[in-house]
N, C-alpha and C positions, 0 to 999 in steps of 0.2 A: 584512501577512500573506504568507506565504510559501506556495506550492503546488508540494507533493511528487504528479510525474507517475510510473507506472510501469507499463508495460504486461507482463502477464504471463502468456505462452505454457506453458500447461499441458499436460501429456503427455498427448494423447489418450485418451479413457478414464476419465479419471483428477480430471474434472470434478466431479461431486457427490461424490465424496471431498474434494476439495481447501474446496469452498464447506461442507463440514460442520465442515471443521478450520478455515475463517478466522472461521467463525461465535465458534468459541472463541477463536481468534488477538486478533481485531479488541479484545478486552476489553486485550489489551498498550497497543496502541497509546493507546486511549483515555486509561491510567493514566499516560501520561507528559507530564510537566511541557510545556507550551508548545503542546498538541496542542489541534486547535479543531474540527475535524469532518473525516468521511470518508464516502468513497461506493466502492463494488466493483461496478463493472459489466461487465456478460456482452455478446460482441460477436454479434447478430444470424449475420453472414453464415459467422464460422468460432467457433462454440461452446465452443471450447476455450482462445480466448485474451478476457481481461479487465483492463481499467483499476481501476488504483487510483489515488484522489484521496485526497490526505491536504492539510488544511490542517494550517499550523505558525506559530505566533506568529513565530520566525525561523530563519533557515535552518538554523542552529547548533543549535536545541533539536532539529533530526532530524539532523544530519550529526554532532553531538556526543552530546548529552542522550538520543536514542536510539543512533543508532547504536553508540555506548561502552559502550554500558547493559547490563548483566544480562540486562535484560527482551529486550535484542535477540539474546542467544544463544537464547534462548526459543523468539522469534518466527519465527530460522532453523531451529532444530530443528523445529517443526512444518510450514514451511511450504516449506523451499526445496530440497528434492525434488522438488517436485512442479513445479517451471520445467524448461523444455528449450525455449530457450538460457535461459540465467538474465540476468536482465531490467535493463536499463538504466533508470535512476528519474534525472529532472531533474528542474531547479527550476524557477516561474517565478514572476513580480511582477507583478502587478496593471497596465496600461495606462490600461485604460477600465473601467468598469461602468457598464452601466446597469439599473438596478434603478427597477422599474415599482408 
């Protein structure tokens, strides 16, 4: 499993707008082949920037299967306005787990 990081600096202000449009966004991502679960979280100390966690079966079903996709002109249209700087997303692979 492959994890899609991206941290995403939103324009001041412009916060419960953005969390009401990924509300609806977030149904993209879900529908695409190789997607395994996500999380959007809000940073404590500067309120205006938030991580997104996307799992993905391999890297390719986001850097291909999404990002090539339909659904991703979509997902920019609603959503990638609202970045200032528009947001650097890495991969990463699994090391360790430990699950209790």
């Amino acid at each position: 499993m492959i994890l899609e990081v991206a941290v995403l600096d939103v324009k001041k202000g412009h916060e419960e707008e953005f969390e009401l449009t990924f509300e609806s966004a977030q149904k993209i991502i879900i529908s695409m082949q190789g997607y395994v679960s996500h999380q959007l979280q809000k940073c404590i100390e500067q309120p205006n920037k938030y991580i997104l966690l996307v799992n993905w079966v391999t890297l390719e079903d986001h850097t291909v299967g999404f990002r090539e996709s339909m659904e991703y002109q979509q997902w920019r249209k609603l959503l990638h306005h609202f970045y200032d700087p528009f947001p650097v997303v890495e991969h990463f692979e699994s090391v360790y787990e430990n699950e209790t």
